[in-house]
Each structure stands twice: as C-alpha cells, then as structure tokens.
C-alpha positions, 0 to 999 in steps of 0.5 A: 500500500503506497498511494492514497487519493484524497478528494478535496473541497477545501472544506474542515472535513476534507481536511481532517481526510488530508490529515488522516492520509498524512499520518497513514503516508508517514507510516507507509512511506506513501505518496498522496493523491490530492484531487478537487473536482469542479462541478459541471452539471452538463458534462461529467469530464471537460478540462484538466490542468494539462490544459486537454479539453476532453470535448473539443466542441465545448471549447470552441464553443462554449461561453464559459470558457474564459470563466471555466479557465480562470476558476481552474487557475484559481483552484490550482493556486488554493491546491498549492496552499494546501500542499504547505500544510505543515503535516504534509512536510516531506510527503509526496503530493501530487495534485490535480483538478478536474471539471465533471460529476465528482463520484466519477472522476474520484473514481476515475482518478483512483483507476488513473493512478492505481489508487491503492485507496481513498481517504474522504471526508464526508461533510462538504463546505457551503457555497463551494463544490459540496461533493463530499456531502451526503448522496455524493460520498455514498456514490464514491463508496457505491462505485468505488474500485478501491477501498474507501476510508470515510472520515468523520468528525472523530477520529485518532491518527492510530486507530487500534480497535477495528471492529470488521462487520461481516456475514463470514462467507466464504467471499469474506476472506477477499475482504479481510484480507485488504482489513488485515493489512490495514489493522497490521499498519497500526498493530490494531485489535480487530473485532469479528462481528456479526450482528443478529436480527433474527431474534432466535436465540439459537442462531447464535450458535449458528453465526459462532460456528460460521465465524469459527470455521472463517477464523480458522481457514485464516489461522488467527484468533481474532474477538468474535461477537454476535450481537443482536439488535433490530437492523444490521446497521444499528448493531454496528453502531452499537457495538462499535460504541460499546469498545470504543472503537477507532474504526469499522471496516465493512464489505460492500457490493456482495454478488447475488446470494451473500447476505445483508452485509454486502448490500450497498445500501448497509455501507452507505448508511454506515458512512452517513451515521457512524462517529467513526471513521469507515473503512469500506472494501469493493471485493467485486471490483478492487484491483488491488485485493 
C-alpha cells in the first residue's frame, strides 16, 4: 500500500481526510493523491490542468470558457496552499483538478493512478463544490474500485480497535484480507462481528460456528461477537460504541446470494451515521485485493 487519493473541497472535513492520509503516508512511506473536482452539471469530464479539453466542441464553443479557465487557475493556486500544510512536510503530493460529476472522476482518478485507496471526508463546505456531502460520498463508496476510508468528525491518527462487520462467507476472506493489512499498519485489535436480527436465540450458535470455521481457514484468533439488535446497521453502531472503537471496516457490493452485509445500501448508511471513521472494501471490483 503506497498511494492514497484524497478528494478535496477545501472544506474542515476534507481536511481532517488530508490529515488522516498524512499520518497513514508517514507510516507507509506513501505518496498522496490530492484531487478537487469542479462541478459541471452538463458534462461529467471537460478540462484538466494539462490544459486537454476532453470535448473539443465545448471549447470552441462554449461561453464559459474564459470563466471555466480562470476558476481552474484559481483552484490550482488554493491546491498549492494546501500542499504547505505543515503535516504534509516531506510527503509526496501530487495534485490535480478536474471539471465533471465528482463520484466519477474520484473514481476515475483512483483507476488513473492505481489508487491503492481513498481517504474522504464526508461533510462538504457551503457555497463551494459540496461533493463530499451526503448522496455524493455514498456514490464514491457505491462505485468505488478501491477501498474507501470515510472520515468523520472523530477520529485518532492510530486507530487500534477495528471492529470488521461481516456475514463470514466464504467471499469474506477477499475482504479481510485488504482489513488485515490495514489493522497490521497500526498493530490494531480487530473485532469479528456479526450482528443478529433474527431474534432466535439459537442462531447464535449458528453465526459462532460460521465465524469459527472463517477464523480458522485464516489461522488467527481474532474477538468474535454476535450481537443482536433490530437492523444490521444499528448493531454496528452499537457495538462499535460499546469498545470504543477507532474504526469499522465493512464489505460492500456482495454478488447475488451473500447476505445483508454486502448490500450497498448497509455501507452507505454506515458512512452517513457512524462517529467513526469507515473503512469500506469493493471485493467485486478492487484491483488491488
């Protein structure tokens, strides 16, 4: 793991992400990716700062093309100002600016440079860009080709409780695997969830059995739970709350026949309402598992 991208709109939370990223380059001796994206409404591509019109017809024709231009040299000077921020010393930084959808060109972004992850904050700041609010950081956690690391409001530089929600498939291990890697860089302790919304009290022998049998064909001892609770989301929480924990780390987009856990919709809820930072895993699309 050495290149992170990280999305920007100059806001507080974008910068908490920034920050993250910085103090996860220092450990690995990464690089980081800064991208900020300009929203346009009728095209999802346009101009780069190489200058390269992806639509030669808007550039000739359009109107706001002077406008568009000045906007994009203003924005490249405020990204210059953001890669002296005292904790970027000495890290590589490389920045760029793009016009489009942000979710897409995030996305694209972390394909064109081999991304090995995205550290995001999740509030954007108003009257600018506004890309990481809401809809916009869940179609970046929908879509995501890499594992994305959602920043909220709270978070420590060394997280050392993660707690991995999981139906522990046999698809699983493709997850774990990236989760596992990830907790090593901090010497973290990881939490094997599983949360039970059937109310029998006979399943939970079920769920253990299902988990030893993953925890074995891994070789490790990890904590293993089942919590009961009335939605999988809220027993996440929950549970994450209880130990206090630094991190949760979810699979998300399962193919047809996994259970709940992978269902996109449980990742993005998780990212909207966590007090913690969320480490979501694509197995159905990362190229770097």
């Amino acid at each position: 793991m050495k290149k992170i991208l990280v999305p920007t709109d100059f806001s507080e939370g974008a910068e908490r992400a920034l920050e993250f990223a910085a103090f996860l380059a220092r450990k690995i001796s990464g690089e980081i990716y800064l991208i900020h994206v300009v929203s346009d409404e009728d095209e999802y591509s346009g101009i780069s700062t190489s200058g390269e019109w992806h639509s030669v017809v808007q550039a000739t024709t359009a109107p706001e093309v002077p406008y568009m231009i000045g906007l994009l040299k203003e924005t490249k000077i405020i990204m210059e100002e953001i890669k002296k921020k005292p904790f970027l010393e000495g890290i590589p930084v490389y920045d760029n600016v793009e016009v489009g959808h942000a979710w897409i060109m995030i996305n694209e972004a972390a394909e064109k440079y081999n991304a090995d992850m995205i550290i995001m904050g999740t509030h954007g700041a108003k009257g600018l860009t506004e890309f990481l609010i809401g809809s916009t950081a869940e179609k970046v956690v929908q879509h995501a080709v890499r594992p994305v690391l959602s920043i909220k409001e709270k978070f420590t530089a060394e997280p050392s409780q993660i707690v991995f929600a999981s139906d522990f498939s046999n698809e699983a291990n493709e997850v774990f695997g990236f989760v596992k890697k990830f907790a090593a860089i901090y010497n973290a302790k990881l939490h094997l969830l599983d949360v039970d919304t059937t109310g029998r009290d006979e399943s939970t022998g079920e769920i253990k059995n299902l988990i030893s049998n993953f925890m074995n064909y891994e070789g490790v001892d990890y904590p293993v739970v089942v919590y009961k609770d009335a939605t999988e989301e809220a027993g996440i929480l929950h549970y994450a709350k209880e130990i206090n924990a630094d991190l949760i780390a979810i699979g998300t987009h399962g193919r047809h026949g996994l259970s709940r856990f992978f269902n996109p919709s449980v990742s993005e809820d998780l990212v909207s309402h966590s007090f913690c930072p969320v480490l979501t895993v694509n197995f159905t699309k990362s190229g770097v598992l």
